[in-house]
C-alpha positions as CSV (number, residue, x, y, z in Angstrom):
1,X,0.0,0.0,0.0
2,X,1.6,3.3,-0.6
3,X,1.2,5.4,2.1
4,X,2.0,8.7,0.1
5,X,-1.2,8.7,-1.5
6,X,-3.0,9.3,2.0
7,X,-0.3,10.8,4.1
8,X,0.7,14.3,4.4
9,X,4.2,15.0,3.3
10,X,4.8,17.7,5.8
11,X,5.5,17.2,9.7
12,X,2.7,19.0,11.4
13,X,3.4,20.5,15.0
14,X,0.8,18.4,17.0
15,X,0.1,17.1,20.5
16,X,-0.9,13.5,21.2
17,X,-4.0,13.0,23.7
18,X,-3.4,9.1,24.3
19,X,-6.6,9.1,26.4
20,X,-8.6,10.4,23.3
21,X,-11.9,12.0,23.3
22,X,-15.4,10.9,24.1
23,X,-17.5,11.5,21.3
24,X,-21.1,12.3,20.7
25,X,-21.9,9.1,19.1
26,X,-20.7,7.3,21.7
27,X,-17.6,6.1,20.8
28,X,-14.2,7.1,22.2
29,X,-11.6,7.9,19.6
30,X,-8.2,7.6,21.1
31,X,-5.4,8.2,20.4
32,X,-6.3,11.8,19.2
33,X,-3.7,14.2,17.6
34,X,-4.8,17.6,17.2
35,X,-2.2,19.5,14.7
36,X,-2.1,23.5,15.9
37,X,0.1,26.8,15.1
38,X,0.7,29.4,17.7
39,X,1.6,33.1,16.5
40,X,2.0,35.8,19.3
41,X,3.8,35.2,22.9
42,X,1.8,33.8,26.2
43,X,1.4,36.5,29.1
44,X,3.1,35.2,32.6
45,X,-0.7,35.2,33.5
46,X,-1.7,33.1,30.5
47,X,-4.9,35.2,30.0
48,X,-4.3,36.9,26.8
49,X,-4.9,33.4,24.5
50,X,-7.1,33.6,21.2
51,X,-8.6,30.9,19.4
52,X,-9.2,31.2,16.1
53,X,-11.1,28.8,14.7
54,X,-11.2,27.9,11.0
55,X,-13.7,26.9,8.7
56,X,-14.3,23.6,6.4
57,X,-11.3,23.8,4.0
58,X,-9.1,26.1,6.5
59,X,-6.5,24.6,8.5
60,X,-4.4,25.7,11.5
61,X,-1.9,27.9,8.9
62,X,-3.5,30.9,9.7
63,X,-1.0,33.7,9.5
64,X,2.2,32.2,7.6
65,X,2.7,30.7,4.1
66,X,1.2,27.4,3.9
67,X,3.7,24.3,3.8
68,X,1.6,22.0,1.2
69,X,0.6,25.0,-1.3
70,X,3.0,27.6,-0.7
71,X,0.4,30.3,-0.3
72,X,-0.3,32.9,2.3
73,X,-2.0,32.2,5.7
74,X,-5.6,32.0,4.9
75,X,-6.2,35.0,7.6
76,X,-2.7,36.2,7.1
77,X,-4.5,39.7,6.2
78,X,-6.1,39.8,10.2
79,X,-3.4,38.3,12.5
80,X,-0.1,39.6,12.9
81,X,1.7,42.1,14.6
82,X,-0.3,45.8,14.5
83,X,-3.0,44.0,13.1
84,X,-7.0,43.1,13.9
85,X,-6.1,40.4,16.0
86,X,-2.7,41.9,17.0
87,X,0.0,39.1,17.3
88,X,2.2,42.2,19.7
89,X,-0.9,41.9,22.2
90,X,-2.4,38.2,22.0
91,X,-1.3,34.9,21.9
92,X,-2.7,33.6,18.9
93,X,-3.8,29.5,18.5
94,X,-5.0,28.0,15.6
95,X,-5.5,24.0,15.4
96,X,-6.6,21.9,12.6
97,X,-10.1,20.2,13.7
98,X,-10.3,16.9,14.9
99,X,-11.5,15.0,11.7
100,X,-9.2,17.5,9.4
101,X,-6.5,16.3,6.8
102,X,-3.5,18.5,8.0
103,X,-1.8,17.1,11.0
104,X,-5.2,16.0,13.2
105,X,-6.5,13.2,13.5
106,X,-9.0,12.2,11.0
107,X,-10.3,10.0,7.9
108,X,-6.9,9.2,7.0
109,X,-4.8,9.1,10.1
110,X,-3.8,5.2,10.5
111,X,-6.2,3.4,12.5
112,X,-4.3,1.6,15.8
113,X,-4.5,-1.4,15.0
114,X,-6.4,-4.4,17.7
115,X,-4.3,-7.1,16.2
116,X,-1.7,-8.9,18.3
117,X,0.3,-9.4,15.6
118,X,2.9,-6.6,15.4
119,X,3.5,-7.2,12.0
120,X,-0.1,-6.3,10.9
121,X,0.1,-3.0,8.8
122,X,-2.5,-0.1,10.1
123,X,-4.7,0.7,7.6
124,X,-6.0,4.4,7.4
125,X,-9.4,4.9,9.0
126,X,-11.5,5.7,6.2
127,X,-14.7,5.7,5.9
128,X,-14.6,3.6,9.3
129,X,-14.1,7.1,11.1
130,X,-16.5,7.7,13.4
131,X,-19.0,10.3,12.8
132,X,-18.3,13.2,14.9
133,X,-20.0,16.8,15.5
134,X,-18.8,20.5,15.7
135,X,-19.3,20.1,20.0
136,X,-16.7,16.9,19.4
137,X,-14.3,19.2,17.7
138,X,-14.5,22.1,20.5
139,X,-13.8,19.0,22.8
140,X,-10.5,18.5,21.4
141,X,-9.5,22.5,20.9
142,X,-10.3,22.1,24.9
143,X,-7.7,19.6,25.5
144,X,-5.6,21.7,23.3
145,X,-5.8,24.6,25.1
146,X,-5.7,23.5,28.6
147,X,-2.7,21.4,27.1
148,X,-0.8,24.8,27.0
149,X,-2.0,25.5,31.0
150,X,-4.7,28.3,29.5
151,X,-8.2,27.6,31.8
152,X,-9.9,30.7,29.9
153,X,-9.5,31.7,26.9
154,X,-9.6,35.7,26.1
155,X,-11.5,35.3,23.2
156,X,-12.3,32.2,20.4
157,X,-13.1,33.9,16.8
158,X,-14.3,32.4,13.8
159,X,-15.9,32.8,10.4
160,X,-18.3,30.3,9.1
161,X,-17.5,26.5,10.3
162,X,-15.4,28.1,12.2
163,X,-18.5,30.9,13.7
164,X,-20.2,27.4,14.7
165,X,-17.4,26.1,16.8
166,X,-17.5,29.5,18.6
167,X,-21.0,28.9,19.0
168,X,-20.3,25.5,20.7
169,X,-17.1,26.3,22.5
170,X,-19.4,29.8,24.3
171,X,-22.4,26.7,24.9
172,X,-20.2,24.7,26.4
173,X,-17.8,25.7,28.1
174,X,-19.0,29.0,28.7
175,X,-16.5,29.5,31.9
176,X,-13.3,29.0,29.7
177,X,-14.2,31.8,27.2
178,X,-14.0,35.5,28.1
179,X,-15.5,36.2,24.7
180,X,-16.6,35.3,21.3
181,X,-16.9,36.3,17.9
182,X,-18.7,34.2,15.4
183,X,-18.7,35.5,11.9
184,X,-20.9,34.8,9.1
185,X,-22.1,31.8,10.3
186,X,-25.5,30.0,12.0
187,X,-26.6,28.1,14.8
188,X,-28.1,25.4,12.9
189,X,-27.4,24.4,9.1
190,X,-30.0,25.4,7.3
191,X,-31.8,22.8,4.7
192,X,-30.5,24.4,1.7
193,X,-26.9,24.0,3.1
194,X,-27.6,20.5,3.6
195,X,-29.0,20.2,0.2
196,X,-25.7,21.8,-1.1
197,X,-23.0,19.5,1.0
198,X,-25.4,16.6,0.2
199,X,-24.7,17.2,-3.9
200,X,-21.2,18.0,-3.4
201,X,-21.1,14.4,-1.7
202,X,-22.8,12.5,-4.2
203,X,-20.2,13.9,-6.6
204,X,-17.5,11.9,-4.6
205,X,-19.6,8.9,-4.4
206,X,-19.7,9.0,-8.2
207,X,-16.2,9.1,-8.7
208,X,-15.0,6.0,-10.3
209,X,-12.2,6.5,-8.4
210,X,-13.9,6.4,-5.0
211,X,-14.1,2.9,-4.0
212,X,-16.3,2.5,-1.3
213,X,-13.6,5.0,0.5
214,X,-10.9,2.9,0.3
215,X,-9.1,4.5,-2.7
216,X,-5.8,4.5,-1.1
217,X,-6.0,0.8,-1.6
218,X,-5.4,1.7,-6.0
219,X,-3.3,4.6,-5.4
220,X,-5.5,7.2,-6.9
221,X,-7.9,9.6,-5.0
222,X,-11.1,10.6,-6.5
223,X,-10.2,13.6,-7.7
224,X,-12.3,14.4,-10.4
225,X,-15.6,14.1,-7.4
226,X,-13.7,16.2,-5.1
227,X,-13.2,19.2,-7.6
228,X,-16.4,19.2,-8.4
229,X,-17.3,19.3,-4.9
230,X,-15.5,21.8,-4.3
231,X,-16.7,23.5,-7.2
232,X,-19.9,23.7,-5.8
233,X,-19.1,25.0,-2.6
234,X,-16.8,27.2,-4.5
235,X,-19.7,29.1,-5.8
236,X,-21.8,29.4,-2.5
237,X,-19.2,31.2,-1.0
238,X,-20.0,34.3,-3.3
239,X,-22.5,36.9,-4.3
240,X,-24.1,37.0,-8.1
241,X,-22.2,40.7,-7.7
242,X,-19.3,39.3,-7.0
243,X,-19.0,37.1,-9.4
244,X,-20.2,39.5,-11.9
245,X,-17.7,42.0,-11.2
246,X,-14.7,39.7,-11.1
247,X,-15.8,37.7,-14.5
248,X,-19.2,38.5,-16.3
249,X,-19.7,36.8,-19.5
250,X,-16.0,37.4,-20.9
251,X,-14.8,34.0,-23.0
252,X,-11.4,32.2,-22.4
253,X,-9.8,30.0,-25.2
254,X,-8.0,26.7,-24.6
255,X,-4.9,26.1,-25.7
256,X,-3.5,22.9,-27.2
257,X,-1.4,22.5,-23.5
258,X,-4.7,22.7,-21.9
259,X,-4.0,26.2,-20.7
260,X,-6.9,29.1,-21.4
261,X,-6.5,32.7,-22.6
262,X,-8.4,35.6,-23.5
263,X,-10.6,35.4,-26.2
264,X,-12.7,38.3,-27.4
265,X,-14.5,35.9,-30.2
266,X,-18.5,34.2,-29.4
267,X,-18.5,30.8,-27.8
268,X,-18.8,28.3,-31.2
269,X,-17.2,25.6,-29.7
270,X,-16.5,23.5,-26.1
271,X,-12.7,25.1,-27.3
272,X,-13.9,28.1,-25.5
273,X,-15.0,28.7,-22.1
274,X,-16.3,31.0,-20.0
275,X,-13.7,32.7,-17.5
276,X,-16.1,31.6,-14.6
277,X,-16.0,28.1,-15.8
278,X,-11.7,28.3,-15.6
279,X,-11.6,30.0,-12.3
280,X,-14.3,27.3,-11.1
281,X,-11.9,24.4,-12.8
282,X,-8.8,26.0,-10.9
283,X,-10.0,26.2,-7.7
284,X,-11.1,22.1,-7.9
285,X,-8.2,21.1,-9.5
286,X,-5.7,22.7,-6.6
287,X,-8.1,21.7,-3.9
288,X,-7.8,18.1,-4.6
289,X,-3.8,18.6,-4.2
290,X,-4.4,19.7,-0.5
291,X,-7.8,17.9,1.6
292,X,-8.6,14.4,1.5
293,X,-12.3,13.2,0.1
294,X,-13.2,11.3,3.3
295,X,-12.3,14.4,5.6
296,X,-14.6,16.5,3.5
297,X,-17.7,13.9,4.1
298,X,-16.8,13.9,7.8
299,X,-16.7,17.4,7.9
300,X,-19.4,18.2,6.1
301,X,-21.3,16.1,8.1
302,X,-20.7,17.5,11.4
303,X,-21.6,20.8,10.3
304,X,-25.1,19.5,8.9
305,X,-25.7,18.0,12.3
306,X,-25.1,21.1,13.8
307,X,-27.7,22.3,16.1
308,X,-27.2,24.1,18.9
309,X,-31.0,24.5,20.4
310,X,-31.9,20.2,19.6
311,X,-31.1,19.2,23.0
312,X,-33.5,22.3,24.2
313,X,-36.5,21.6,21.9
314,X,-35.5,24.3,19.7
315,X,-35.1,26.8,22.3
316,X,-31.6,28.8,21.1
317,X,-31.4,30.9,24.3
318,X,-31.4,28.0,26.8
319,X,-27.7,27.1,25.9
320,X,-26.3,30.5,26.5
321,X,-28.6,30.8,29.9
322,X,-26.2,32.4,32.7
323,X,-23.7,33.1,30.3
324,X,-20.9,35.5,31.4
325,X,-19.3,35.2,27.8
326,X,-19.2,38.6,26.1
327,X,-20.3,38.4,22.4
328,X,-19.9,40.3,19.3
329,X,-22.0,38.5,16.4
330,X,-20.9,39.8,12.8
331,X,-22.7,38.8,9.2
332,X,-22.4,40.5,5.6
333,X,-25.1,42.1,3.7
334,X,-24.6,39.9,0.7
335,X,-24.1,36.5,1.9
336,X,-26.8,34.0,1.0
337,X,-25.0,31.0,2.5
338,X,-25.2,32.2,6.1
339,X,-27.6,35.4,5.6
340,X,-28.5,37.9,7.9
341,X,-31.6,36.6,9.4
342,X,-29.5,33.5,10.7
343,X,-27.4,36.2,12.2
344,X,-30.5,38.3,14.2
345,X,-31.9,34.7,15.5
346,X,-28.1,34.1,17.3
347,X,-28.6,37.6,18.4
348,X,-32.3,37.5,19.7
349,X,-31.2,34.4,21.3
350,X,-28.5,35.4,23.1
351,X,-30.6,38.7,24.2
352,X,-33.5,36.4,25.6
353,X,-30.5,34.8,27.8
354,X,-29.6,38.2,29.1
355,X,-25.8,38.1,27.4
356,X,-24.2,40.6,26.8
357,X,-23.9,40.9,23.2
358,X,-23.3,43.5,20.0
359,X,-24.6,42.9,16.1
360,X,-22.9,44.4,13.3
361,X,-24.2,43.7,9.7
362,X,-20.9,44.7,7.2
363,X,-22.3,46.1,3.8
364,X,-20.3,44.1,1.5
365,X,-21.3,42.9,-2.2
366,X,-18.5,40.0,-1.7
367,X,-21.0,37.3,-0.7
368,X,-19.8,35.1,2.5
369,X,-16.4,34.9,1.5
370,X,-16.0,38.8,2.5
371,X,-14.2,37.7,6.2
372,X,-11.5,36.1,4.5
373,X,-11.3,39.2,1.7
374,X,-10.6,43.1,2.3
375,X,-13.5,44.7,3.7
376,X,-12.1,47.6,6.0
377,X,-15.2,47.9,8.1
378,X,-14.6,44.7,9.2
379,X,-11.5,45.0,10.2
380,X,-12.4,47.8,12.5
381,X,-15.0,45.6,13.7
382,X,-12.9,43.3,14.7
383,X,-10.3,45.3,16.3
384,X,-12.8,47.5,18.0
385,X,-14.3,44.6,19.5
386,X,-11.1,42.8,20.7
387,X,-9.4,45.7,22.3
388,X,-12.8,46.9,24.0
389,X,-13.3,43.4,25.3
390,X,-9.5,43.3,26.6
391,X,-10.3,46.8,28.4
392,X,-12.9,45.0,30.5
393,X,-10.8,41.9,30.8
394,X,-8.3,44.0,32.5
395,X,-5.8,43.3,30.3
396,X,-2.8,46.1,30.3
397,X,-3.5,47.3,26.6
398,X,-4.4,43.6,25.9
399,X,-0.6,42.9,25.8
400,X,1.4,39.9,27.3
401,X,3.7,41.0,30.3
402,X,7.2,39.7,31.2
């Protein structure tokens, strides 16, 4: 079997849990890695940590180039020194989620084998991962984090995905979080986002490379169901505007190499494509290169399942009840994925549980990829927010001493 088809080339930092973590369905996965990057420097007093939390494709390389595509952090725009989330004031974490494909423990970490027989080879877990949910994720950034000798966190920000393990991590453990910040994201998926992971899942199913999950077994991956997967997503993630602004109907020709360029002629043959259809081709193609197709069904999975009121019959307030988490809810104008309204019932929620919470809507044609683009309002937001909340912490200027 060749491992390199479902290992990561590059050594992650990580920390080893060998007790593991008890999961919602019951099961206990152990041992757990969780992979992480810290940015920043811990105060003597260890109150000055932020989690940020990323969303489905992220991973914990928030703020440097990435070792796998050689790109910048994916939120290398907000954290850093003299930044939103200032690097010179907070210490900064970032972990891959349990269930990821960059360093954590997931789909295709090697399954420990039961066999007495040393020489037995470990297979990769597969489809054989258990199913786990967004609270089973939080569980793990809580080992994390209290792996570092941090009992409360100054603040856990996210956007999307990431906005719902806020959600859960204030729900929780809403003694270990000083505040939060979930960003274009939801208490619940909503049916249509269900409807939209669902297709993007039958699209790896149909792969003829798939094989039941166990592709690793042929050496291939199914890449072709995976970028159109990602495709799909792809396309959530922005506004019509957006899109129309960046391509509108303008017409790219192949090349003989397989390459496109401008072409100013009509489309009179499948020689020609639109420059929407190439940018939509890129971003499968150098998806597949980077995230596993079993990690994306587990993923995409636990945040279908998410629902933080289920256990309260419905009731989103009741988790947040007593809460002495601060809260700062954010949502763009033009996202569609995880609109507004999804937004104000968070909000009305957490002001029927008497928290103490602020709502910003960001005007923004960008759709809901505008937190991970430039959108200077929300950058103030953010800032404003984070050194306001460090003020009442009683944080000197929010920065690290010693």
């Amino acid at each position: 079997m060749d491992l390199t088809v479902i290992s990561p080339s590059v050594e992650h930092t990580h920390v080893t849990f060998p007790e593991g973590v008890q999961l919602d369905c019951g099961a206990v996965l152990a041992p757990v890695d969780i992979a992480y990057r810290t940015y920043g420097t811990l105060s003597p007093d260890r109150n000055n940590a932020i989690l940020i939390c990323h969303a489905l494709t992220g991973d914990q390389y928030v703020a440097e180039r990435h070792p796998v595509t050689g790109k910048p952090g994916w939120w290398e725009r907000m954290v850093g020194p003299g930044k939103p989330i200032d690097t010179d004031r907070f210490f900064v974490i970032c972990s891959n989620v349990l269930g990821g494909c960059m360093g954590s423990t997931g789909p295709r970490s090697l399954r420990p084998s039961t066999s007495q027989n040393t020489n037995t080879q470990a297979d990769p877990w597969g489809t054989d991962f258990p199913p786990i949910t967004i609270r089973d994720m939080v569980r793990a950034q809580r080992k994390l984090v209290e792996s570092f000798g941090i009992s409360r966190l100054f603040a856990v920000v996210g956007g999307s995905m990431g906005g719902m393990q806020v959600l859960e991590w204030a729900a929780t453990y809403p003694e270990m979080v000083f505040a939060a910040m979930p960003i274009a994201t939801s208490a619940f998926h909503s049916a249509q986002n269900i409807a939209f992971n669902e297709v993007s899942r039958q699209a790896i199913f149909a792969d003829p490379d798939w094989h039941g999950g166990r592709y690793w077994e042929t050496g291939a991956i199914p890449a072709r169901g995976l970028a159109v997967a990602r495709m799909m997503a792809h396309i959530t993630y922005l506004s019509e505007e957006a899109l129309t602004r960046k391509f509108g109907r303008r017409v790219r020709r192949c090349t003989d190499d397989g390459s496109t360029s401008p072409s100013a002629g009509a489309l009179s043959t499948f020689g020609e494509i639109f420059e929407v259809e190439s940018y939509l081709r890129h971003q499968g193609s150098t998806f597949v290169r980077r995230f596993d197709a079993n990690s994306y069904l587990t993923i995409t999975r636990a945040m279908d399942w998410m629902d933080i009121g289920q256990e309260h019959e419905g009731d989103f307030a009741a988790p947040f009840a007593g809460t002495p988490t601060r809260f700062c809810v954010v949502c763009f104008s033009s996202d569609w994925l995880f609109p507004t309204s999804q937004s104000r019932l968070i909000v009305r929620a957490l002001t029927r549980a008497a928290a103490n919470v602020s709502f910003v809507e960001i005007e923004s044609d960008k759709g809901h990829d505008a937190f991970l683009l430039d959108e200077p309002d929300f950058d103030r937001t953010v800032a404003g927010f984070l050194s306001g909340a460090a003020e009442h912490a009683g944080l000197t200027n929010g920065k690290a001493q010693g």
